[in-house]
N, C-alpha and C positions, 0 to 999 in steps of 0.2 A: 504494500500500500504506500502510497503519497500522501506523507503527514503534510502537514501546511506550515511552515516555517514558522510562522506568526499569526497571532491570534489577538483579534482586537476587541478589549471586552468593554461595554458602555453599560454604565450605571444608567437607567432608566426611570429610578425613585422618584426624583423631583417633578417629571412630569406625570410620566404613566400610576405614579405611588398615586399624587397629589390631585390628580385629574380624576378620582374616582369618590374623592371626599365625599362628603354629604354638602357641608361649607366652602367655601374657600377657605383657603388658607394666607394669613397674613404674609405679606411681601417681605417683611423682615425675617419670617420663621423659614420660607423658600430660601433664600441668601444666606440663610445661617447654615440650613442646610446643604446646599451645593457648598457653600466654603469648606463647610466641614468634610465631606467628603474629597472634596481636592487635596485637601490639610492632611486625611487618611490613605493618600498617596492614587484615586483614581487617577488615574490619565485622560478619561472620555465620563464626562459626567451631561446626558442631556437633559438642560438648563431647561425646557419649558415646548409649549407648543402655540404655531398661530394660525388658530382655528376661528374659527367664529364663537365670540362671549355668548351669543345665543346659543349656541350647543355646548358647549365646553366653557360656564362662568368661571370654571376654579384658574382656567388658564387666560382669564382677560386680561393680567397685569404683566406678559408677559414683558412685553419692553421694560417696564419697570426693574422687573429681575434682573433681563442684560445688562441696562445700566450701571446695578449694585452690585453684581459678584464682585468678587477679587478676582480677577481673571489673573492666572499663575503660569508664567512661562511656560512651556511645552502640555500644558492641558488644553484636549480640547473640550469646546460647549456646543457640541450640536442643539440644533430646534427640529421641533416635528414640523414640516411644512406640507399640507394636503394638496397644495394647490398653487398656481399662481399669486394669486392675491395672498394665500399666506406666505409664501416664497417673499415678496415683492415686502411684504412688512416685516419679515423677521430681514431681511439686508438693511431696509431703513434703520431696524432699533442696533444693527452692530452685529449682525448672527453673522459669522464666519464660516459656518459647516450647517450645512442642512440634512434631515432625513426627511426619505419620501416612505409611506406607507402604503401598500395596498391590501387586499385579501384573500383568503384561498375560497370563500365562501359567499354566494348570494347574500345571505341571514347576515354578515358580519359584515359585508360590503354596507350593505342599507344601513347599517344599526350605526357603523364606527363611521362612514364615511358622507353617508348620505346620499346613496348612487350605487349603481350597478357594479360590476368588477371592468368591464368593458368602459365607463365612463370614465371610471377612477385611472385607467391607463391613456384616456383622454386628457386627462385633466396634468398629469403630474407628467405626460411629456414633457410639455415646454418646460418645467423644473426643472427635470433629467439635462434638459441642452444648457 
């Protein structure tokens, strides 16, 4: 077998943990949290998501987040971006590294994305380029 030389592991907490709240979570308790993980030596810590506050309230501050980390030399802070327009706002607030998401499932396509699996590969081309 062809092991993989290298393995890139991204901490997901601060968004996918915090994206699931019941609340939001306060902007300072987010920034304490990515720091603190950086500080516990991640390397790949993704800082937040820009989704629409109408579907996802717990992630409307995210520019705010970018703003306040500690950004630490050789860490990266990816964001989730679905979409162009979330593409387009997470470069505004300072996002350096973007993730795109799609699905393997109708049910999970609708649920997480809002669209089909086929739109969702419409939608996050232009991202990809």
């Amino acid at each position: 077998m062809n092991y993989p030389k290298q393995v890139r592991l991204v901490e997901v907490g601060p968004r996918d943990g915090l994206q699931n709240e019941a609340k939001p979570v306060p902007v300072e308790a987010k920034v304490a949290l990515i720091d603190a993980l950086t500080a516990a030596g991640h390397s790949s810590v993704e800082a937040g998501s820009f989704v629409s506050p109408k579907w996802v309230p717990q992630m409307a501050d995210h520019t705010e987040v970018l703003e306040r980390i500690r950004r630490k030399p050789g860490v990266d802070y990816p964001v989730l971006t679905p979409n162009l327009k979330g593409f387009e706002a997470a470069r505004a607030a300072g996002a350096t590294e973007v993730a795109i998401f799609g699905a393997a499932s109708e049910a999970f396509s609708q649920e997480n994305i809002n669209c089909a699996i086929d739109e969702s590969r419409v939608r996050f081309r232009p991202v990809a380029s």
